[in-house]
Structures are given as structure tokens and as C-alpha cells.
One Martini backbone bead per residue (centre of mass of N, CA, C, O) as a GRO file, in nm:
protein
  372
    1UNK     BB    1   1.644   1.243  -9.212
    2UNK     BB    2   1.357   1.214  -9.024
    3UNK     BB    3   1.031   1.188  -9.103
    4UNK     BB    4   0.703   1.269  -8.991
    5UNK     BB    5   0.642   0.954  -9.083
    6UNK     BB    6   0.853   0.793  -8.967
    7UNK     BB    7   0.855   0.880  -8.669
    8UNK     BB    8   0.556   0.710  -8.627
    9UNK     BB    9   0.643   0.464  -8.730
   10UNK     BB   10   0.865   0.394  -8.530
   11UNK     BB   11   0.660   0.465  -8.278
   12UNK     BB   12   0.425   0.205  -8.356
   13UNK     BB   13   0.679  -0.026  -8.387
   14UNK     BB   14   0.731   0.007  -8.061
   15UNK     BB   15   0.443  -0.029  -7.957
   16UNK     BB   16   0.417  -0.322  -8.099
   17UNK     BB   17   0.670  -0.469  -7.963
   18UNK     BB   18   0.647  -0.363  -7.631
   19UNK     BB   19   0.764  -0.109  -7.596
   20UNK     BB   20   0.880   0.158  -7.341
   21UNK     BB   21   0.752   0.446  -7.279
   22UNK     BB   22   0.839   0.713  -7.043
   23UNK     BB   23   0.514   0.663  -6.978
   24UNK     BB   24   0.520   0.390  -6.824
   25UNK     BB   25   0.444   0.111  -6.625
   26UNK     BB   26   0.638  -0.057  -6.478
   27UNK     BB   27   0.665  -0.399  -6.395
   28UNK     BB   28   0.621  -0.727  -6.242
   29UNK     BB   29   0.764  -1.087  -6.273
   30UNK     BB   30   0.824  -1.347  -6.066
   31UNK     BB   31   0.997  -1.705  -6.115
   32UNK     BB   32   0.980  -2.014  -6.211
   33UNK     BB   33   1.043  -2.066  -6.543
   34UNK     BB   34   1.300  -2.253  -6.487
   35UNK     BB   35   1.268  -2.550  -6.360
   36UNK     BB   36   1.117  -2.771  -6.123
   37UNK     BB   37   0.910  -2.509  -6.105
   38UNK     BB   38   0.799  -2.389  -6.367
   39UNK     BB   39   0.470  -2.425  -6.336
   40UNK     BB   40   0.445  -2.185  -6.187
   41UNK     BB   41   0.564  -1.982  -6.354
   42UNK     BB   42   0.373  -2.017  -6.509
   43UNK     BB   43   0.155  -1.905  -6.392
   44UNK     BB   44   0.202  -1.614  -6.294
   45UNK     BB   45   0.272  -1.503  -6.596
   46UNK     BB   46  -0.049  -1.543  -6.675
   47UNK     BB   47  -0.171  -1.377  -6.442
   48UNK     BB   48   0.003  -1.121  -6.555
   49UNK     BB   49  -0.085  -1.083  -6.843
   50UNK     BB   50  -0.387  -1.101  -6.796
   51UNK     BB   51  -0.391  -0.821  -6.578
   52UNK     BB   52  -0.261  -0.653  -6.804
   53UNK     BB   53  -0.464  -0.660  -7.047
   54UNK     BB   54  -0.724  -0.547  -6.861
   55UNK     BB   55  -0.611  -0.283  -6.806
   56UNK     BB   56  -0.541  -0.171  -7.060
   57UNK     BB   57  -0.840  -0.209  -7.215
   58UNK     BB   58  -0.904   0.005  -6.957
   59UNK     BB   59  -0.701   0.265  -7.009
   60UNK     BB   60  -0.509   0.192  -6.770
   61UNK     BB   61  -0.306   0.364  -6.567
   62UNK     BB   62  -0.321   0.689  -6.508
   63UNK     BB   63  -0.324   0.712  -6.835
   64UNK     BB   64  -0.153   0.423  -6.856
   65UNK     BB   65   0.079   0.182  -6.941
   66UNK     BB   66   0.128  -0.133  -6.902
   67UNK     BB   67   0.430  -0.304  -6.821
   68UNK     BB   68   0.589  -0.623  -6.870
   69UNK     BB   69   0.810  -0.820  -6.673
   70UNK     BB   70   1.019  -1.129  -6.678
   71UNK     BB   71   1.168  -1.346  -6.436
   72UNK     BB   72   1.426  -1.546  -6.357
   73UNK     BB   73   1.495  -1.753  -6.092
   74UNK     BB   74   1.470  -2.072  -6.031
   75UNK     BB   75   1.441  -2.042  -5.694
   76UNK     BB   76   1.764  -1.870  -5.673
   77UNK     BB   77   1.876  -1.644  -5.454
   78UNK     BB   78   2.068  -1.509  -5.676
   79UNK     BB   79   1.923  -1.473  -5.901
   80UNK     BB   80   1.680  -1.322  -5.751
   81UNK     BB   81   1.860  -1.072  -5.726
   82UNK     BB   82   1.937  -1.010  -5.972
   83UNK     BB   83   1.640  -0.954  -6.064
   84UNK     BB   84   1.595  -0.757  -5.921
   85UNK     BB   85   1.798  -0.533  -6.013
   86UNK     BB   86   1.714  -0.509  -6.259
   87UNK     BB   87   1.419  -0.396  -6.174
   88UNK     BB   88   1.552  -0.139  -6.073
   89UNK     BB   89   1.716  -0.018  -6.338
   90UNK     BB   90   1.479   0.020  -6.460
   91UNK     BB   91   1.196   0.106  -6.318
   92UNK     BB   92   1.013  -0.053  -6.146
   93UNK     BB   93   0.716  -0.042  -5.936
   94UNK     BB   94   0.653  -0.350  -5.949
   95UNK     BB   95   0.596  -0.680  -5.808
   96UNK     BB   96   0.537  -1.002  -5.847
   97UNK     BB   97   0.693  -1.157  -5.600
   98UNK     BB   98   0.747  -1.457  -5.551
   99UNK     BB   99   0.770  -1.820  -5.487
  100UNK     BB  100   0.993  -1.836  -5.296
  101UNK     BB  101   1.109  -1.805  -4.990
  102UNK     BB  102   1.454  -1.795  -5.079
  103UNK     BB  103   1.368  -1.530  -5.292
  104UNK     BB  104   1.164  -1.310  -5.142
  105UNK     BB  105   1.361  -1.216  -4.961
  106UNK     BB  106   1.631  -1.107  -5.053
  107UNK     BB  107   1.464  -0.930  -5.285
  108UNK     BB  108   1.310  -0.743  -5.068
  109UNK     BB  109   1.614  -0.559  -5.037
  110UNK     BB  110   1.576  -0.439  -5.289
  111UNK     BB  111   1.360  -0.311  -5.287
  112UNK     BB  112   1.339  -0.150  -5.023
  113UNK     BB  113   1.624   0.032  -5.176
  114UNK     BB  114   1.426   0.101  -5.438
  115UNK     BB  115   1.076   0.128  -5.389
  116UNK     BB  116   0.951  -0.165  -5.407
  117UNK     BB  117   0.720  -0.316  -5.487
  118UNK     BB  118   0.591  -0.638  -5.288
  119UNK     BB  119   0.371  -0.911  -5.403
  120UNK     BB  120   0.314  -1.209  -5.289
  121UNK     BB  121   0.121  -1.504  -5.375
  122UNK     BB  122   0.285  -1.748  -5.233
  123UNK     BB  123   0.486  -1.696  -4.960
  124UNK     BB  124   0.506  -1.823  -4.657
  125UNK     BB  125   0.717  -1.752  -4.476
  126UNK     BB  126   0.708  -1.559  -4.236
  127UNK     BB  127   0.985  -1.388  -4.247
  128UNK     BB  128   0.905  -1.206  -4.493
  129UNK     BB  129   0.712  -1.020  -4.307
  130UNK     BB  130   0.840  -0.997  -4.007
  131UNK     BB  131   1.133  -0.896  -4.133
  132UNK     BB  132   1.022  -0.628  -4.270
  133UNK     BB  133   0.863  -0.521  -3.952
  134UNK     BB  134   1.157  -0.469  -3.823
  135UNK     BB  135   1.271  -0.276  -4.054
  136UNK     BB  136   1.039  -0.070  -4.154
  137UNK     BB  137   0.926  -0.202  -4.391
  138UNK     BB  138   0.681  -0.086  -4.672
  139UNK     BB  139   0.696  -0.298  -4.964
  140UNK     BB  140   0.569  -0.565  -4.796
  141UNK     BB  141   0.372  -0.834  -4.906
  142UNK     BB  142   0.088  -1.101  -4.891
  143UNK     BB  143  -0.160  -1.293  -5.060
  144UNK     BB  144  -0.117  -1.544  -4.887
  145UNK     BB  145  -0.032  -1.762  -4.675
  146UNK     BB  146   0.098  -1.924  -4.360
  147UNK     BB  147   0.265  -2.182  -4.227
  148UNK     BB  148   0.165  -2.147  -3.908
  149UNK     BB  149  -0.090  -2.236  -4.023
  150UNK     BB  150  -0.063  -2.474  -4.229
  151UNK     BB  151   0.079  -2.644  -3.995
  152UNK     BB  152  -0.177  -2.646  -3.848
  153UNK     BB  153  -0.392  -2.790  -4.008
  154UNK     BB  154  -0.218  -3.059  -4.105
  155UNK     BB  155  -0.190  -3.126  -3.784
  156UNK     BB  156  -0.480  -3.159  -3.708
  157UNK     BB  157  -0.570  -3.349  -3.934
  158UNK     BB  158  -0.386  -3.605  -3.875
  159UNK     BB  159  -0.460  -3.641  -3.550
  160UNK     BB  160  -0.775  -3.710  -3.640
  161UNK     BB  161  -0.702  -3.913  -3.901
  162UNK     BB  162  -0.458  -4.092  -3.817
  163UNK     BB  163  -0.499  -4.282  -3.552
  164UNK     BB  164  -0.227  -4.479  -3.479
  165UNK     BB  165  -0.017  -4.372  -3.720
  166UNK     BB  166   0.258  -4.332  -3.805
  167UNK     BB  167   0.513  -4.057  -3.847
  168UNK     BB  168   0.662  -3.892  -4.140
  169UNK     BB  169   0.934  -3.616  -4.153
  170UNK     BB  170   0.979  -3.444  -4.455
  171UNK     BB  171   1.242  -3.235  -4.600
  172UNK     BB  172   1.439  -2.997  -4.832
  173UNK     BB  173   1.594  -2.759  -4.697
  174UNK     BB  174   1.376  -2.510  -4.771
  175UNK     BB  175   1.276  -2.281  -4.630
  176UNK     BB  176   0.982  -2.374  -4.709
  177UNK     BB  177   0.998  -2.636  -4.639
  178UNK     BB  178   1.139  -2.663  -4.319
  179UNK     BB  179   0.913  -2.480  -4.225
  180UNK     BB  180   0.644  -2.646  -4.296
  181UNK     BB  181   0.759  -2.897  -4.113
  182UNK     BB  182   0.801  -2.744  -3.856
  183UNK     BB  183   0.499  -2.670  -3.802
  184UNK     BB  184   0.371  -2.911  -3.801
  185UNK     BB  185   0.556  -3.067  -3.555
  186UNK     BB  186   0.433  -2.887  -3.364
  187UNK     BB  187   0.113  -2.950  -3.394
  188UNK     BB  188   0.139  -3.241  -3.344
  189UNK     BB  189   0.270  -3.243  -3.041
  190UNK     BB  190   0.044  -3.084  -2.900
  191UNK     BB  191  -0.138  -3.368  -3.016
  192UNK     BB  192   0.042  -3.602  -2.914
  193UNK     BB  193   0.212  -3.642  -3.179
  194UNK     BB  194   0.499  -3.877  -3.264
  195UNK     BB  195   0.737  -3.914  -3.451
  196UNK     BB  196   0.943  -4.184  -3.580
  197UNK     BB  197   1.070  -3.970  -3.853
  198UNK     BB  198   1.332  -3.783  -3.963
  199UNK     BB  199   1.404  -3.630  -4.282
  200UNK     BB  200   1.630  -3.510  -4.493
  201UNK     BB  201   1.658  -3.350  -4.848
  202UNK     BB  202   1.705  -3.284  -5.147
  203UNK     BB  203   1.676  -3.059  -5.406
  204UNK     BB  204   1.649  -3.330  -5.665
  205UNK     BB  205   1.631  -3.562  -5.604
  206UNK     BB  206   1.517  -3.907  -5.727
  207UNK     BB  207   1.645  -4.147  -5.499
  208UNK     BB  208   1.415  -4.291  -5.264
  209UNK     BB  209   1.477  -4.555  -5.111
  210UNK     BB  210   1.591  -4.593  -4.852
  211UNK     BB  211   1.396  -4.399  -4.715
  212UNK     BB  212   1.116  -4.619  -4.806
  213UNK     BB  213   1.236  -4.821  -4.641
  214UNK     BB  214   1.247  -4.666  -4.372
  215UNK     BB  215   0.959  -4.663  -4.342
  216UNK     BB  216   0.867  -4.931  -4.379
  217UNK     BB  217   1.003  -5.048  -4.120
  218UNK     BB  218   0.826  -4.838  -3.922
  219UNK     BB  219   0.531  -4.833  -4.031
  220UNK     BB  220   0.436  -4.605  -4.199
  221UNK     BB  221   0.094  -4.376  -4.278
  222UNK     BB  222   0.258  -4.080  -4.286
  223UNK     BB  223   0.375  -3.859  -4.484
  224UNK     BB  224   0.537  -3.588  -4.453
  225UNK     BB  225   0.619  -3.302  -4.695
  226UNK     BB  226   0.836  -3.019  -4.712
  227UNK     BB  227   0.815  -2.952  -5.026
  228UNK     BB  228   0.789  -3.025  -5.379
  229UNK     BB  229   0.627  -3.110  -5.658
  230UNK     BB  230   0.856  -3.352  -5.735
  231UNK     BB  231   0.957  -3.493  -5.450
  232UNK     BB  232   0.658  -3.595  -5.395
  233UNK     BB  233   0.615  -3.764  -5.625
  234UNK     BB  234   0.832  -3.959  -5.604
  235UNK     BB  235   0.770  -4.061  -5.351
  236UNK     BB  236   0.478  -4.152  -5.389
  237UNK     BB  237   0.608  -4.351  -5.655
  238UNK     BB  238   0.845  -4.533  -5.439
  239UNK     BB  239   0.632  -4.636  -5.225
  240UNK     BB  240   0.469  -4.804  -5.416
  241UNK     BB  241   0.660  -5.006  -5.526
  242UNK     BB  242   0.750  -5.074  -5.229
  243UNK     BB  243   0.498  -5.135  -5.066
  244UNK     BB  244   0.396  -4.846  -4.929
  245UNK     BB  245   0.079  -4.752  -4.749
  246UNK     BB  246   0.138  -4.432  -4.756
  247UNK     BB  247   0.026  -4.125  -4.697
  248UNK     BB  248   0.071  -3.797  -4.845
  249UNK     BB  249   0.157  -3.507  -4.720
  250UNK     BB  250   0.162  -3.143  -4.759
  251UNK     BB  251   0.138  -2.841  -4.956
  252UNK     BB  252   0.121  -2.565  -5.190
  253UNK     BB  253   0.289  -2.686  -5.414
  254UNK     BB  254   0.082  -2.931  -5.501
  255UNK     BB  255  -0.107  -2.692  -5.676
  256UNK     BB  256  -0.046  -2.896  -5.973
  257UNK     BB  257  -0.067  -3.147  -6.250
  258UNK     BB  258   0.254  -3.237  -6.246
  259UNK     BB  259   0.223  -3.429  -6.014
  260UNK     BB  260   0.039  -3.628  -6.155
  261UNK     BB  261   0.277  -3.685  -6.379
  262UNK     BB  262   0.448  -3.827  -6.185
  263UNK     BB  263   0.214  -4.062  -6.033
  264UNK     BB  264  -0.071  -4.095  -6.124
  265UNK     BB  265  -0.234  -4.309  -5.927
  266UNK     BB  266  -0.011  -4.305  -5.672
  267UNK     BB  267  -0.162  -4.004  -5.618
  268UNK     BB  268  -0.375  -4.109  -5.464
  269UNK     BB  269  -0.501  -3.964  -5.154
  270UNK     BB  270  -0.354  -3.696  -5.145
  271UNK     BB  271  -0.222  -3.442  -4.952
  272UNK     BB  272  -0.335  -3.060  -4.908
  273UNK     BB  273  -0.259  -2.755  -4.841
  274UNK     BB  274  -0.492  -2.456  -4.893
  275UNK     BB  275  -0.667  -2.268  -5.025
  276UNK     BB  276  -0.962  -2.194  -5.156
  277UNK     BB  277  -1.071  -2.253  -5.448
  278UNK     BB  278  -1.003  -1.942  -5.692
  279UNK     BB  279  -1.248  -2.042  -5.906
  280UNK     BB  280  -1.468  -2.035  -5.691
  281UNK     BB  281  -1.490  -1.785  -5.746
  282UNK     BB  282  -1.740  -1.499  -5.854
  283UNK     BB  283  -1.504  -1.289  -5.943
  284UNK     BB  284  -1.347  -1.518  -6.150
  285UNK     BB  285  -1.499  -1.627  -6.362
  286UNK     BB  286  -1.446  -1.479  -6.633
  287UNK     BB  287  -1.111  -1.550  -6.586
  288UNK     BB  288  -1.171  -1.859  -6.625
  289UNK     BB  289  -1.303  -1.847  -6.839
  290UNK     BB  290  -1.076  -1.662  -7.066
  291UNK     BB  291  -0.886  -1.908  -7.037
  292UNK     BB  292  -1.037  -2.157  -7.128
  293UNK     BB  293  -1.019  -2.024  -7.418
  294UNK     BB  294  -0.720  -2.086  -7.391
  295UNK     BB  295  -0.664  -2.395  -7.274
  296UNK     BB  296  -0.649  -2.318  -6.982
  297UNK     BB  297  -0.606  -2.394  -6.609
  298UNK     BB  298  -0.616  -2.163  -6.333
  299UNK     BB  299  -0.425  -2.289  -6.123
  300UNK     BB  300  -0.306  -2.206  -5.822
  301UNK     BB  301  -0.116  -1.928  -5.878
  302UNK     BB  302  -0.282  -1.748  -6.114
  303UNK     BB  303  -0.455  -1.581  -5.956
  304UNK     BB  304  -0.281  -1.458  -5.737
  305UNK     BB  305  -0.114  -1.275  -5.925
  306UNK     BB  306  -0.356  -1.125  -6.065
  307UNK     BB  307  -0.442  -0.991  -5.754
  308UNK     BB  308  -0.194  -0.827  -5.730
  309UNK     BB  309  -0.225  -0.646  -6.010
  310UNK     BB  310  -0.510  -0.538  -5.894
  311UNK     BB  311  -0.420  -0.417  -5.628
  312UNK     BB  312  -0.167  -0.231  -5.738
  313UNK     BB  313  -0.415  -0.089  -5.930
  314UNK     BB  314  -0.608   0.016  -5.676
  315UNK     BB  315  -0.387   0.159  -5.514
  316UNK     BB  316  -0.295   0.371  -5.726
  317UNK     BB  317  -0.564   0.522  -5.789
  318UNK     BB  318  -0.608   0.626  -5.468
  319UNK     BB  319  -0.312   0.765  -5.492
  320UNK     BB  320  -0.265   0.872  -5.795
  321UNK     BB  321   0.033   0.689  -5.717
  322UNK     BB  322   0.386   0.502  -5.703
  323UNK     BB  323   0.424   0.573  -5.463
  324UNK     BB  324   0.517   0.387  -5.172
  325UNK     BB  325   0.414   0.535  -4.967
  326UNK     BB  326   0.114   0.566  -5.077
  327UNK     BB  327   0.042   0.309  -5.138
  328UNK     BB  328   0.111   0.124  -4.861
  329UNK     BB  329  -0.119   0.318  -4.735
  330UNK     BB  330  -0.349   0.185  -4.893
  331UNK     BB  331  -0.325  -0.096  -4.821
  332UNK     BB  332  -0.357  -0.094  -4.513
  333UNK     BB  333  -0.646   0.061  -4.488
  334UNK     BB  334  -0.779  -0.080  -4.776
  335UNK     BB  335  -1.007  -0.242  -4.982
  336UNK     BB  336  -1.044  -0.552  -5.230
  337UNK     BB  337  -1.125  -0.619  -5.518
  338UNK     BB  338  -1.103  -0.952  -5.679
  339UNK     BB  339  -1.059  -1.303  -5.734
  340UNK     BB  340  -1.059  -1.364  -5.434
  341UNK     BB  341  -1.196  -1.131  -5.361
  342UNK     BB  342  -1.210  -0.948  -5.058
  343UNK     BB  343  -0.895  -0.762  -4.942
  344UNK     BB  344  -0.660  -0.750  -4.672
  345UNK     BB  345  -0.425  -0.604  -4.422
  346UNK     BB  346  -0.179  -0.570  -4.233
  347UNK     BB  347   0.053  -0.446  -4.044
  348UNK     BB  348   0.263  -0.688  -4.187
  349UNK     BB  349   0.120  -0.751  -4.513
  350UNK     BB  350  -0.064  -0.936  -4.411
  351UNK     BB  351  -0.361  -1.148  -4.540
  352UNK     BB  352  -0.704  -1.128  -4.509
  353UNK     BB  353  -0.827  -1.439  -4.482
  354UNK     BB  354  -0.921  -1.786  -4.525
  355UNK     BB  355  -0.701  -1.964  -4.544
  356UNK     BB  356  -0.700  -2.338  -4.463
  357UNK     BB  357  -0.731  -2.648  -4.646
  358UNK     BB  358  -0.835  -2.952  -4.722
  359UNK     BB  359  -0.676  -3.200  -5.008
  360UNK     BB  360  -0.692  -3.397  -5.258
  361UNK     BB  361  -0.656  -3.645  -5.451
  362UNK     BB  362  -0.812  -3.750  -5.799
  363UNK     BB  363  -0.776  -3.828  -6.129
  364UNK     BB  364  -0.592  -3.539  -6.179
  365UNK     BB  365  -0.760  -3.388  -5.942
  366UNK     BB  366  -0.835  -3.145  -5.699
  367UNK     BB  367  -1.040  -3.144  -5.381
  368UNK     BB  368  -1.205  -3.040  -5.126
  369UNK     BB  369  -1.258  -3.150  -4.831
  370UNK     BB  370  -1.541  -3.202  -4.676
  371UNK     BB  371  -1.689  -3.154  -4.379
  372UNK     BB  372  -1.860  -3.416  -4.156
   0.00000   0.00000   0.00000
């Protein structure tokens, strides 16, 4: 028979190894923790991990401790439903994620039947929110930007700067890539500029030699590249061995120092769209020094994981409740502050925010491009 110190002593050291106790909110991240895509993963985890550790220093949620699950889908929409399930069957109420748009879609519809929050910070194709605002979903948000716009950005930025130079427009066949593909390539057309070259990769392909001969022979000045910066990088450092002198433009999935450790300097004056760096939000500051005591810096998607995190936090006091219909009540209706500044929602869930600006690369970190 266990006694009344034993009993305390065994549940203090459940306490402390971070198992979830019965009153506990249950959370969770989901992203690519491990294969081509895991530098975003890292970003994700970090930033909900941090902002769980700072919402429990102030006393947790509703006199609640937040636990945090992580997920990992490997951006591959079959695991991504299987972790969705895990989360459903845990009894989660809140996930930040996922990363990739081919796996927040599906995994949207698990969240749906089983009444769970989904804020992704990153999924930018358009689908995620429109098709779950025509099936009359409630629980589905998005904290970045929309492709429709990220494309319509990259494709004025070109016509505009690189007139009467080739352009090649690559994807990788991806939801993300794809779509974002195909929105720049509309963006184009409008202005009056018509591709050389259209041309789909796998994603994981290697060797891009013969892509980079037929561009050469083209003659291109601009690779359009919609995917993922492993083969982002790849492209524009087997470009320059080949002799081809031409720009590479993309989207945020290029916003890690992973893509330079791939190109090296072959990677200088790499174009992509992002929103504003949320580094330099004056309300991100103490959580950007609390990071880099820790040696790390919260690049990319590492803030807006944060503050996934910080608003299903601020909705769900204003609530009272992890109710969804009460929590997404409150998303709709008002406003939050945030790491990423002051935000709000529409009516399908996407955010009110900055938009899209164009960085480039140089010497192994991104800046925004200024207006001249």
C-alpha cells in the first residue's frame, strides 16, 4: 500500500518528468521535425516550446499548465493525418501547424470532426482556409500569408526588375510549391510577361543538370522556383557551376540559413518573398534576446509558431473556455497582441496583417530588399 508520501513523492516526479495531468491543456506542434524540410521543424518546436514555458511562468492558462506534444509529419500528408489522429485521441485542444500546405489541408479535417484548434503559422496555399470556410469549418486559421498574394508580389517584383530577361518558372509539384508556382506565373502573364520555360521537379531530386543545360540554352535571367529550399539551394549552386547567371526568385519556405549552407556564395542575390522579419517587431525584442541567450536564432517561422501559441492563449482567457465554438468566437471578432505586432482575422480565418515583402540574400543571412 502506497503511503501519503509516496503518493506525493510519485506525483511530483510526474510533475517533473512533464507528464500531463488531468487538469492540464493540452497543446501540441506539428511540422517537419525530421527529413528534407526538419531546419523549419526546428523553428516551429522552438517557438512553441517557448511559448509554453513563458504562458506557465505567469501562472498557465485559466489557473491551467499548458503541455506541449510534437508531432512530427515529415510534411508527408499520410503521417500528418496519423499525428493529427494521435492529437485527437490524446485530447488535445489546440495544434500550431503544420508547415507544409499538403499536410495541413488533411490534417484540417481531422482537427475539424474532432473540435480541435488548428492556427498554422506557415501553410500559405490558399485552400487551406477557403475550402474549410465553404464546408462551414470553425476551427481552422492561418497566421502567415496567402500564395494569391506571396505570387502576385514575386511576379510585379520581376516584371518590374528584370524587364526583357528570360524567365523560368520551376516547381516541385507540391501543394506549396505548385500553387505558388502557378500564382506568380498568373502575376506574370498580367504584366505582360510570358515564361521561356515551365518545368517540374520531385521533390528530393538531386541532380539537376540537364533542368540547368536547358535553361542555359534558353538563355534565362530568372528561375521562378516554387518549393522548398533543399532544392531551391540546389538549383542555384548547379546553375552556377554550369555557367548560368541567373537569379533565382522563391518564396518563404527560403527563410533558413540551411538554403546558404547549401549554396554557399552561389546562394548571393537569391530573391524571396516573405512578410516583414518578425525579428524586428519592437514587441518580438526580449523574445529574440531570450533566444539568442540560448544561442539560437528565431529565423523564420520560429516567431510566428510563438505566437500561434501566444493568441490561441489570449483567445481562449477572453473565453474562458477551450470551447471551439467559444475560442474561434473570440478569434473572429477580436484583436491580439502578439510577437508579430497586433493581429486579427477574417472571416475564413486568414490574418489581417503585413503582407509580403521581397529579401534577398547576401553573405549567409536575408534583408529586406528597400524601396528605391
Amino acid at each position: 500500500m502506497m503511503t501519503k508520501f509516496g503518493g506525493l513523492l510519485a506525483a511530483a516526479l510526474l510533475l517533473a518528468a512533464g507528464v500531463a495531468r488531468a487538469d492540464d491543456i493540452k497543446i501540441a506542434v506539428a511540422g517537419p521535425i525530421t527529413g528534407s524540410d526538419a531546419a523549419v521543424g526546428e523553428q516551429m518546436r522552438r517557438g512553441a516550446e517557448m511559448a509554453v514555458a513563458d504562458i506557465n511562468a505567469k501562472g498557465g492558462l485559466l489557473g491551467k499548465k499548458l503541455v506541449l506534444q510534437v508531432g512530427d509529419d515529415a510534411c508527408d500528408p499520410k503521417q500528418a493525418v496519423a499525428v493529427a489522429n494521435k492529437f485527437a485521441v490524446s485530447g488535445v485542444a489546440f495544434v500550431s501547424g503544420h508547415y507544409c500546405s499538403s499536410t495541413s489541408i488533411p490534417a484540417s479535417a481531422v482537427y475539424a470532426d474532432s473540435g480541435i484548434l488548428e492556427i498554422t503559422p506557415a501553410s500559405t496555399n490558399p485552400a487551406y482556409t477557403d475550402e474549410a470556410a465553404k464546408k462551414g469549418w470553425i476551427n481552422v486559421f492561418r497566421l502567415c500569408g496567402r500564395d494569391d498574394v506571396q505570387g502576385k508580389v514575386a511576379g510585379l517584383y520581376i516584371a518590374s526588375h528584370f524587364k526583357g530577361k528570360p524567365v523560368a518558372i520551376i516547381d516541385d509539384k507540391t501543394t506549396y510549391g505548385k500553387g505558388l508556382a502557378d500564382e506568380t506565373r498568373k502575376a506574370l502573364h498580367v504584366e505582360g510577361v510570358t515564361e521561356v520555360i515551365n518545368e517540374s521537379i520531385n521533390q528530393g531530386d538531386k541532380d539537376f543538370s540537364a533542368l540547368v543545360s536547358k535553361m542555359k540554352q534558353a538563355n534565362v535571367g530568372v528561375i521562378y522556383f516554387g518549393g522548398y529550399y533543399t532544392e531551391a539551394g540546389l538549383i542555384v549552386r548547379q546553375a552556377k557551376d554550369q555557367g548560368l547567371d541567373a537569379v533565382l526568385a522563391g518564396g518563404d519556405a527560403l527563410v533558413t540559413s540551411e538554403f546558404w549552407k547549401i549554396t554557399g556564395q552561389a546562394g548571393k542575390g537569391t530573391l524571396m518573398t516573405f512578410s516583414p522579419d518578425p525579428r524586428n517587431v519592437p514587441e518580438a525584442a526580449p523574445i529574440v534576446a531570450e533566444f539568442k541567450k540560448q544561442n539560437y536564432d528565431p529565423e523564420g517561422y520560429t516567431l510566428y509558431t510563438y505566437a500561434t501559441v501566444q493568441t490561441f492563449a489570449a483567445a481562449v482567457e477572453k473565453a474562458k473556455s477551450v470551447d471551439i465554438e467559444k475560442v474561434s468566437k473570440v478569434l473572429h471578432s477580436d484583436k491580439f497582441s502578439t510577437v508579430l505586432g497586433p493581429i486579427g482575422f477574417d472571416e475564413k480565418g486568414d490574418v489581417i496583417g503585413p503582407g509580403y515583402v521581397m529579401f534577398d540574400w547576401e553573405d549567409g543571412k536575408y534583408a529586406e530588399i528597400k524601396k528605391s
